[in-house]
C-alpha positions in Angstrom: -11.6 -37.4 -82.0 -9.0 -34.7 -80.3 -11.3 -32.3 -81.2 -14.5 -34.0 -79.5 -12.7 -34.6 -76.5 -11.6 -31.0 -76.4 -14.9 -29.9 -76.9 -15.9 -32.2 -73.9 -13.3 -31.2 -71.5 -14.2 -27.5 -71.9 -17.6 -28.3 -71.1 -17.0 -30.1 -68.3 -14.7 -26.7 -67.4 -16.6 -23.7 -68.8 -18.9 -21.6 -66.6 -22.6 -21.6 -67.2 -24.8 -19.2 -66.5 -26.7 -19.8 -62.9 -30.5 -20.9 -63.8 -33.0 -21.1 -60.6 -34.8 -24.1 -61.3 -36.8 -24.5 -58.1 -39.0 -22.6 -56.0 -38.2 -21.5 -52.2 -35.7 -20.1 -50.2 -32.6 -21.8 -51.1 -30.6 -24.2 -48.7 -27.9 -23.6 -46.5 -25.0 -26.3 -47.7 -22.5 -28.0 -45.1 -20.2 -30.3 -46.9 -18.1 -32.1 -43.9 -15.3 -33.8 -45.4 -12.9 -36.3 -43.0 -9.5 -37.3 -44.1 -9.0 -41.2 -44.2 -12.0 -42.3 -42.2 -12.6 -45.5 -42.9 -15.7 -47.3 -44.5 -16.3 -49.1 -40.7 -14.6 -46.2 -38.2 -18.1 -44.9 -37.0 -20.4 -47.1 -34.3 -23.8 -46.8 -36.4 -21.9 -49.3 -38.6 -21.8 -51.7 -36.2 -18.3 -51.0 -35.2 -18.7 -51.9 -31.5 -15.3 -50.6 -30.4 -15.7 -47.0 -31.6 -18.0 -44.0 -30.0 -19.5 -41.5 -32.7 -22.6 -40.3 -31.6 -23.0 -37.2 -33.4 -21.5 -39.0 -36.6 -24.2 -41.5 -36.0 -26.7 -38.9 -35.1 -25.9 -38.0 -39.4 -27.0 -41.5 -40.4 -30.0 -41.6 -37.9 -31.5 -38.0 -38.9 -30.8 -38.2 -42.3 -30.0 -40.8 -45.7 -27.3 -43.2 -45.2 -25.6 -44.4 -48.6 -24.4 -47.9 -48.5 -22.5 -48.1 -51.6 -20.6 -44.5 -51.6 -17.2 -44.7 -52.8 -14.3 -42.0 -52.9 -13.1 -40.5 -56.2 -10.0 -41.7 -55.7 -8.0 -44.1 -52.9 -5.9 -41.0 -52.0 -6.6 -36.8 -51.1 -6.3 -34.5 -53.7 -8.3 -36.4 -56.5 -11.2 -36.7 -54.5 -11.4 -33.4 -53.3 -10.9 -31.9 -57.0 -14.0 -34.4 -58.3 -15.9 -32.7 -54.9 -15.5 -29.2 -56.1 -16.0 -30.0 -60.2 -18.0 -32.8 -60.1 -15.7 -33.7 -62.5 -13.1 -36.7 -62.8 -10.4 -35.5 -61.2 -8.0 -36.5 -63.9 -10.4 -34.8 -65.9 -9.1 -31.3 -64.2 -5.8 -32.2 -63.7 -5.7 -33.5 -60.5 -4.6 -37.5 -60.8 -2.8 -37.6 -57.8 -1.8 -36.2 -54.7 -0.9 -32.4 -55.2 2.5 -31.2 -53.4 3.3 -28.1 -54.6 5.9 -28.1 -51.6 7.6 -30.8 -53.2 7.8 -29.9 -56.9 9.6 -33.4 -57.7 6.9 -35.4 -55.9 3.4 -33.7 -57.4 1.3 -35.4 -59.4 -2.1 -32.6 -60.2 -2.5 -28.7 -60.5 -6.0 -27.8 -60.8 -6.8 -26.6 -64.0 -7.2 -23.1 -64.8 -10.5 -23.5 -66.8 -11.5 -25.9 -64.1 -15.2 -24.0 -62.4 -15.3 -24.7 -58.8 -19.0 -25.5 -56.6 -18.7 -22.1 -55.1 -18.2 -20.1 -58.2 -21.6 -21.6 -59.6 -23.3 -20.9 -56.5 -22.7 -17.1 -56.1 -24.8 -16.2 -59.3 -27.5 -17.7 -56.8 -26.7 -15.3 -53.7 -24.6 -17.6 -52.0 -21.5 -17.1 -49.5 -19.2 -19.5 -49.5 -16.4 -20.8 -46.9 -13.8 -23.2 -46.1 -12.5 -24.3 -43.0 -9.8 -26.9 -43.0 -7.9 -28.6 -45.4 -7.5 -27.5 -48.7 -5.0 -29.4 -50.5 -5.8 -28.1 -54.5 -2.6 -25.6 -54.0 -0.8 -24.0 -52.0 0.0 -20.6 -54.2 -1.6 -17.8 -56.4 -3.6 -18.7 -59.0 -5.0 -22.1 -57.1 -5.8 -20.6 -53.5 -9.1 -21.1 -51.9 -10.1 -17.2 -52.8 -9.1 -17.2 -55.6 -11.0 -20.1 -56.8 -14.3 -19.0 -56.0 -14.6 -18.8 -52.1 -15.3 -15.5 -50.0 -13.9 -16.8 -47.2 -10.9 -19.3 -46.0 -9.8 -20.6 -42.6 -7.3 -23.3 -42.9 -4.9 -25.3 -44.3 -3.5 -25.4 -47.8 -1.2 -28.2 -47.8 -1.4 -32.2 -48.4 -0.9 -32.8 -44.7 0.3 -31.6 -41.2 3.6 -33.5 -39.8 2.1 -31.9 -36.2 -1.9 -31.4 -35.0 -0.4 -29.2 -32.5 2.2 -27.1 -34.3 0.3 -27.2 -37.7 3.8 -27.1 -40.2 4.8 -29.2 -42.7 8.5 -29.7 -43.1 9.0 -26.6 -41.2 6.4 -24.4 -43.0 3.2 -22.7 -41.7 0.5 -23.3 -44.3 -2.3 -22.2 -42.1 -4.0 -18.9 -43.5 -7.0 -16.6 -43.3 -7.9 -16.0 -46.7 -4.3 -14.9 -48.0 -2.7 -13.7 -44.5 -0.8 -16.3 -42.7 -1.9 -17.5 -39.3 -0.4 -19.2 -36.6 -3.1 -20.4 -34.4 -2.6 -22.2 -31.4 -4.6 -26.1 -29.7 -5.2 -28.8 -31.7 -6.2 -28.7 -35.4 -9.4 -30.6 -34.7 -10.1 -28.2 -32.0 -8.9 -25.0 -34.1 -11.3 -26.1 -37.0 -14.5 -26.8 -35.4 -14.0 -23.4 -33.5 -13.9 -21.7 -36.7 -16.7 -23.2 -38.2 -18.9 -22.2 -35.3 -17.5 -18.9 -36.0 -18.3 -18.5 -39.4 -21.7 -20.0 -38.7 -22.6 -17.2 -36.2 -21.3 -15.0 -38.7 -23.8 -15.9 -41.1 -26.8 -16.2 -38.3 -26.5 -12.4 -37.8 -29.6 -10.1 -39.0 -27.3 -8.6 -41.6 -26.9 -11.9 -43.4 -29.3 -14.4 -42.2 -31.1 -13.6 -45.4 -28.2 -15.3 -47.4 -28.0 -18.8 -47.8 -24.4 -19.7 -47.0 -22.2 -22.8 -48.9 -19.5 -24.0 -45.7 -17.0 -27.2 -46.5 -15.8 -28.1 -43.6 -12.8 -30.6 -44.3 -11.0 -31.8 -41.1 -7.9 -33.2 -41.2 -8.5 -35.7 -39.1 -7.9 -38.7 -39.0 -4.8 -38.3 -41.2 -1.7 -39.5 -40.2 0.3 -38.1 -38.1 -2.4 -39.9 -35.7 -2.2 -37.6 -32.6 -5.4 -37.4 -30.4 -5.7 -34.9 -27.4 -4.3 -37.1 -24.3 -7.6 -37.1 -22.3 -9.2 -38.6 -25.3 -6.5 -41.4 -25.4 -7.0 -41.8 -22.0 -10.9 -42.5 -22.5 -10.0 -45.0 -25.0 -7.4 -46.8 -23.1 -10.0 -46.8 -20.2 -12.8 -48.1 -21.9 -11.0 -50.8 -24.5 -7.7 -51.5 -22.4 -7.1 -55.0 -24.6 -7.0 -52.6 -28.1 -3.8 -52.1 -30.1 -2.2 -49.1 -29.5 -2.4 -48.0 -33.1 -6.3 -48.9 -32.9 -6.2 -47.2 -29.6 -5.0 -43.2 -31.2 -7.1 -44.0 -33.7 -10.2 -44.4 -32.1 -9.3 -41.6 -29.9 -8.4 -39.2 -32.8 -11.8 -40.1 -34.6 -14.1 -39.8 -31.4 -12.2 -36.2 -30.9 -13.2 -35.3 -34.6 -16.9 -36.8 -33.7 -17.2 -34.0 -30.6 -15.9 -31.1 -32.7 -18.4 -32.3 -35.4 -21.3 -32.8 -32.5 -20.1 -29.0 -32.2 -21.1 -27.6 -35.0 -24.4 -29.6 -35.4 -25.4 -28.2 -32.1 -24.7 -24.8 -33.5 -26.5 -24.9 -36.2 -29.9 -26.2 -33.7 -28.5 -22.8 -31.3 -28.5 -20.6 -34.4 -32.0 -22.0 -35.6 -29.9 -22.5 -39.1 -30.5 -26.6 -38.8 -34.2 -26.9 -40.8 -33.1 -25.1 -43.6 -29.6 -26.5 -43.7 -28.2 -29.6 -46.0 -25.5 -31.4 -44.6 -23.4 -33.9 -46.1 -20.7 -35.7 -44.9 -18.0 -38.8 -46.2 -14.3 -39.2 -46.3 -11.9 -38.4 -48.9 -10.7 -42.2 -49.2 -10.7 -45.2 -47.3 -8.9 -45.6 -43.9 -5.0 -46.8 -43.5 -4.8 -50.3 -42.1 -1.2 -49.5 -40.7 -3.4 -46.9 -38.1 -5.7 -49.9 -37.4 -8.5 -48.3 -39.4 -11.5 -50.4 -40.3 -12.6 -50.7 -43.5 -15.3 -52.6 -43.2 -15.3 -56.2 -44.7 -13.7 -55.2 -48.2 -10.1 -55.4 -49.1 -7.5 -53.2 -48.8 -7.7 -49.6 -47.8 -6.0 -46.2 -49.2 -4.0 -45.8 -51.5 -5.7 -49.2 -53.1 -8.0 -49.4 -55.9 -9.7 -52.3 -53.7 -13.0 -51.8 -52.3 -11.6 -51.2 -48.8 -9.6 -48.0 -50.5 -12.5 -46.9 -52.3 -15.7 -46.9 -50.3 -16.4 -44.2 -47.4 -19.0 -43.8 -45.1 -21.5 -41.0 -46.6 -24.9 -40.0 -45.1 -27.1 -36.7 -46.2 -29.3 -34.4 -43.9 -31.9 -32.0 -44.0 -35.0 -32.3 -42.3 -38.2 -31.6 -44.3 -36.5 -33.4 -47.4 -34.5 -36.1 -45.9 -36.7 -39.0 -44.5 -34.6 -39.9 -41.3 -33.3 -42.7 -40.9 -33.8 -43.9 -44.9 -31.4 -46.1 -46.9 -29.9 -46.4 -50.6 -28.1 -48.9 -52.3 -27.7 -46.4 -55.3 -24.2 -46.7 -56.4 -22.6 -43.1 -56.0 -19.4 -41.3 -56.3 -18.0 -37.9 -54.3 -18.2 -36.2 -57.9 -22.1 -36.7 -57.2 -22.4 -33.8 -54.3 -21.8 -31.3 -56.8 -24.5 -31.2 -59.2 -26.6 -32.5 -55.8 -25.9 -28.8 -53.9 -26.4 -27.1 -57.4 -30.1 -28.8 -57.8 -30.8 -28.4 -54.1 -29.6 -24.1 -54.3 -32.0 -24.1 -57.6 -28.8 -24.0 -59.7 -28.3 -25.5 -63.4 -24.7 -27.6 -63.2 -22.8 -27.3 -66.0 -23.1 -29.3 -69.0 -20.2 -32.3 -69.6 -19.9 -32.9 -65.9 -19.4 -36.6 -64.6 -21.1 -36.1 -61.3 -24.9 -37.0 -61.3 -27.5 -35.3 -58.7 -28.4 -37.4 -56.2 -31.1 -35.0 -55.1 -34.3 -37.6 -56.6 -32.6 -40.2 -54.1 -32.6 -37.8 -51.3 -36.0 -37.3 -52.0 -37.0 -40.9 -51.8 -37.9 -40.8 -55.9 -37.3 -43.6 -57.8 -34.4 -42.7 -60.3 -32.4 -44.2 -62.5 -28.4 -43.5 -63.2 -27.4 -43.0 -66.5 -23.8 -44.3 -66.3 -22.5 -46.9 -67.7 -19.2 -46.9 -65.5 -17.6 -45.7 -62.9 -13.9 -44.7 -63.0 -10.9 -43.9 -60.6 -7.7 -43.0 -60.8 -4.6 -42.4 -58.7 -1.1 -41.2 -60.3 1.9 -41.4 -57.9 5.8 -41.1 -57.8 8.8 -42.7 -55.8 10.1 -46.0 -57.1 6.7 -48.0 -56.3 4.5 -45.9 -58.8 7.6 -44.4 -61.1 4.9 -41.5 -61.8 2.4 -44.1 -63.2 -1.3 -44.6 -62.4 -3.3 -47.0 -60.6 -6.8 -47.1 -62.2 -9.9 -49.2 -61.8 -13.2 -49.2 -63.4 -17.0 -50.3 -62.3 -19.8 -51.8 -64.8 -22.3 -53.2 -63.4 -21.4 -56.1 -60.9 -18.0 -56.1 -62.3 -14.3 -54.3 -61.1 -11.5 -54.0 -63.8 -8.4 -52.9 -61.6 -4.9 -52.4 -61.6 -3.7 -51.8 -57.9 0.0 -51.8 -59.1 1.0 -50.1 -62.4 3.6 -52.6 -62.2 1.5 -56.0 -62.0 -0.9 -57.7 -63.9 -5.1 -56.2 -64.1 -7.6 -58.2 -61.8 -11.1 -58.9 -62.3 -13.8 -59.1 -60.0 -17.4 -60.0 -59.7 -18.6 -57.8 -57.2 -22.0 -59.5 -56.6 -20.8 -62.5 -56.0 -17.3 -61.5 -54.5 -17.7 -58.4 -52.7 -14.4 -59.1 -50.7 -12.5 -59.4 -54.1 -11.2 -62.7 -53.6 -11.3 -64.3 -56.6 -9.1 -63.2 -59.7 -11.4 -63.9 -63.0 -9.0 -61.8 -65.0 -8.0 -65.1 -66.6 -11.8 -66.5 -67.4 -13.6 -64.3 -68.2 -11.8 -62.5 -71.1 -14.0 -61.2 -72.7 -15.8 -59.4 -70.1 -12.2 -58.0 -69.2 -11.7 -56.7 -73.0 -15.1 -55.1 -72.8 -13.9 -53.2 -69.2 -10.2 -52.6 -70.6 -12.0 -51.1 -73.9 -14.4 -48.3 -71.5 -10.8 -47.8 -69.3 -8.7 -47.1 -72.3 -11.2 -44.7 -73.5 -11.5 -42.5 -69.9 -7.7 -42.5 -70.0 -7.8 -41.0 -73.5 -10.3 -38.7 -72.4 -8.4 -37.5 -69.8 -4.8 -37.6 -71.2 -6.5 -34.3 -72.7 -5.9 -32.5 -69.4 -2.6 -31.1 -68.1 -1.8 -32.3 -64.5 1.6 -30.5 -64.1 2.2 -26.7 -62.7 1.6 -25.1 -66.8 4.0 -24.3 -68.7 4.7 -22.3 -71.8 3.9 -25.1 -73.8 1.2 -26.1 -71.5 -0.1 -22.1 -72.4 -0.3 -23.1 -76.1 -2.0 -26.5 -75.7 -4.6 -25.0 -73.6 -5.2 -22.5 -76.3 -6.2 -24.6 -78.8 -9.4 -24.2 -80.6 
């Protein structure tokens, strides 16, 4: 059994060589990724209190998913499943990754681990980040060095400052490898280097190549720190608001401009026809900030549905039928093998992540997974370095929100606020759910998720 799990992992991990599979100039890829945005925190929800336009204008133009959900109810775990389509446990990353804090890290990206823009090149494509990178901070795990041509941003979990850009003291902004200080707000200081890089790639000399951009904002991560005017707007317009609810707001509809910003360029640029964008959040939003999650439970850092499920819509004219719906169950791992199909790229075999690309199309399809998994390891005395997991089958939610309490059932179908404990009914329906968790654990338990070691070395050697 080792040995077939093994064999699994490295093909979920192993380069493949690019295939074309479709005919046509290949898309230009925009994955914008927001940090924390809740399920409910954009008006084309129905969230009357909140002003997103060019969010919304996403949803209008393009597919909105109803039922997306988050790899994970925290940061780094999501954004390793985004760039494998794999688990994130899968390639080492459980938890939140903070190399700054040695004694509090709980994923290193995997070595063998193949990132989106590694399989892309083969294919002609450039590839960028701007923003927040969060899968290392140092040599071999840097965004360069894992597969991009180009980085402007941040490598750490967080920033204690939108204006100064540190964390506990440190400067982890950097282009490419060369540290930069740059000065104005980090919503502000990413969007203008998106447009940046986007007239970069608009220019005669390489308007031929199709380009791969992630743009990951920080926003709106704590600390929740709008621009004053933007406040001020808010406090205007919804003086009866909590103040938390009130920075909030403000920080999101800030991030909704800067986002507006680089749509617009792309229509300047005449790059928008021919250009897939994507955007969702790496988890769900924190209720302490006044987020709004929607009707479900909970929110991040919860294996409830409120922790889980992010707003997620998909655009690109020609394809996309505006303003189209699906109820298809998907996962962040999904984008992946989607960009891959859409660039005329095989994905690598073993992968968890399923294209979504028959959806976007409007073509009946049919997922072959049985379950969906996530996962969330995490320190201090709360977690003790344990794991939070949950699993989905069908209508029904195994989870365990604290390592440290009981596992809950849920019928989703019937209980999509999670309500209603059945744990203690329906038994056997909970041994068939514990039975598919143990198994994903085992499967991952395969992966190291600590900074390798010599004896790390020799396990990862083996044959």
């Amino acid at each position: 059994m080792k040995r077939t799990l093994l064999i699994a992992w490295l093909a979920c991990t192993t380069l493949l060589t690019a295939a074309r599979t479709v005919v046509g100039a290949p898309p230009n890829i925009l994955i914008i990724l927001t940090d924390d945005q809740g399920r409910g925190d954009y008006s084309a929800f129905g969230t009357a209190d909140i002003r997103t336009p060019n969010i919304d204008r996403l949803f209008r133009e393009g597919m909105t998913f109803d039922n997306f959900y988050a790899n994970s109810c925290v940061c780094s775990p999501s954004r390793a499943a985004l760039m494998t389509g794999c688990y994130p446990d899968r390639v080492g990353v459980p938890g939140v990754i903070r190399e700054e804090e040695p004694d509090d890290s709980w994923g290193y990206l995997s070595r063998r681990a193949v990132l989106l823009p590694n399989l892309l090149k083969p294919a002609g494509y450039h590839s960028a980040i701007v923003g927040k990178w969060h899968l290392g901070i140092a040599s071999p795990n840097t965004p360069t060095e894992r597969g991009f041509d180009q980085f402007d941003g941040f490598l750490g979990d967080m920033m204690d400052d939108y204006w100064t850009h540190l964390r506990h003291g440190q400067n982890f902004m950097r282009h490419n490898l060369e540290a930069v200080q740059p000065a104005g707000h980090a919503t502000d200081v990413f969007t203008q280097w998106a447009i940046s890089y986007l007239e970069s790639r608009a220019t005669p000399e390489h308007r031929q190549q199709p380009f791969f951009l992630y743009l990951a904002y920080n926003a709106p991560h704590d600390p929740v720190q709008p621009k004053p005017d933007w406040l001020e707007k808010v406090k205007q317009r919804e003086p009866k608001m909590p103040a938390n609810r009130q920075k909030l707001v403000a920080l999101i509809e800030h991030l909704d401009d800067g986002i507006g910003k680089v749509l617009n360029t792309l229509d300047r640029l005449g790059l928008a026809d021919n250009t897939l964008v994507i955007f969702t959040s790496d988890n769900g939003g924190v209720l302490a900030n006044g987020a709004n999650n929607g009707p479900w439970r909970g929110g991040k850092t919860h294996m409830y549905e409120g922790g889980l499920r992010v707003p997620c819509a998909a655009r690109w004219p020609g394809q996309i039928k505006p303003g189209s719906i699906t109820d298809r169950i998907a996962l962040t791992m999904d984008w992946f093998p989607t960009a891959l199909q859409a660039a005329g790229v095989s994905a690598p075999a073993g992968i968890d992540g399923v294209s979504l690309l028959p959806t976007l199309h409007g073509q009946p399809d049919v997922d072959p997974r049985q379950h969906f998994y996530f996962v969330r390891r995490e320190g201090g005395v709360a977690f003790a370095g344990k794991t939070q997991d949950a699993i989905r089958k069908g209508d029904w939610k195994l989870l365990q929100d604290d390592p440290f309490a009981p596992r809950e059932l849920y019928n989703l179908k019937d209980d999509p606020k999670e309500t209603t404990n059945l744990a203690g009914e329906k038994k056997g329906i909970l041994r068939d759910l514990d039975a598919d968790l143990r198994r994903q654990i085992q499967e991952a338990g395969s992966v190291p998720w600590q900074k390798p070691t010599e004896s790390v070395g020799l396990h990862e050697n083996m044959e």
